[in-house]
C-alpha positions, 0 to 999 in steps of 0.5 A: 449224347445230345447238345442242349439246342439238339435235344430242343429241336428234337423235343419242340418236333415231338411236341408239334408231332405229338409224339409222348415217347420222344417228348419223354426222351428229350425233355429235361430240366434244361430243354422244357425251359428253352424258348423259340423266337415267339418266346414259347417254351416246350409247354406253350407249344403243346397247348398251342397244337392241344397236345394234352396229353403232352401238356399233362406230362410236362405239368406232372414232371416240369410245372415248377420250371414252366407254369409261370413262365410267359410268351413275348406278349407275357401270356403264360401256357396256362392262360392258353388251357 
């Protein structure tokens, strides 16, 4: 199996790719709360490459682990919808 950072890097390329199946496989708890060096979660990302149908799965499954979760410049994923 996959190490936590592994699995982020995997899931951040399927977010920019907007790849759905390989953001179900390698989202979790753990992973969708991860943040690059902009301080941008898995969610921040798909609204960022508006991927909305990726940011309606991590919602549906992640909302109570990102929704008010901020950007280095405390924008919060949802500021950007």
């Amino acid at each position: 199996m996959y190490g936590t950072q592994k699995k982020y890097r995997l899931l951040q390329r399927a977010v920019a790719g907007g790849n759905l199946g390989d953001v179900r496989r390698y989202a979790d708890d753990r992973t969708v709360t991860v943040k690059d060096h902009g301080a941008r979660n898995a969610l921040h990302r798909a609204v960022l490459f508006e991927r909305r149908f990726i940011v309606n799965e991590l919602v549906k499954k992640y909302a109570k682990q990102l929704i008010n979760d901020t950007d280095f410049v405390c924008n919060r994923s949802v500021s950007f919808l």
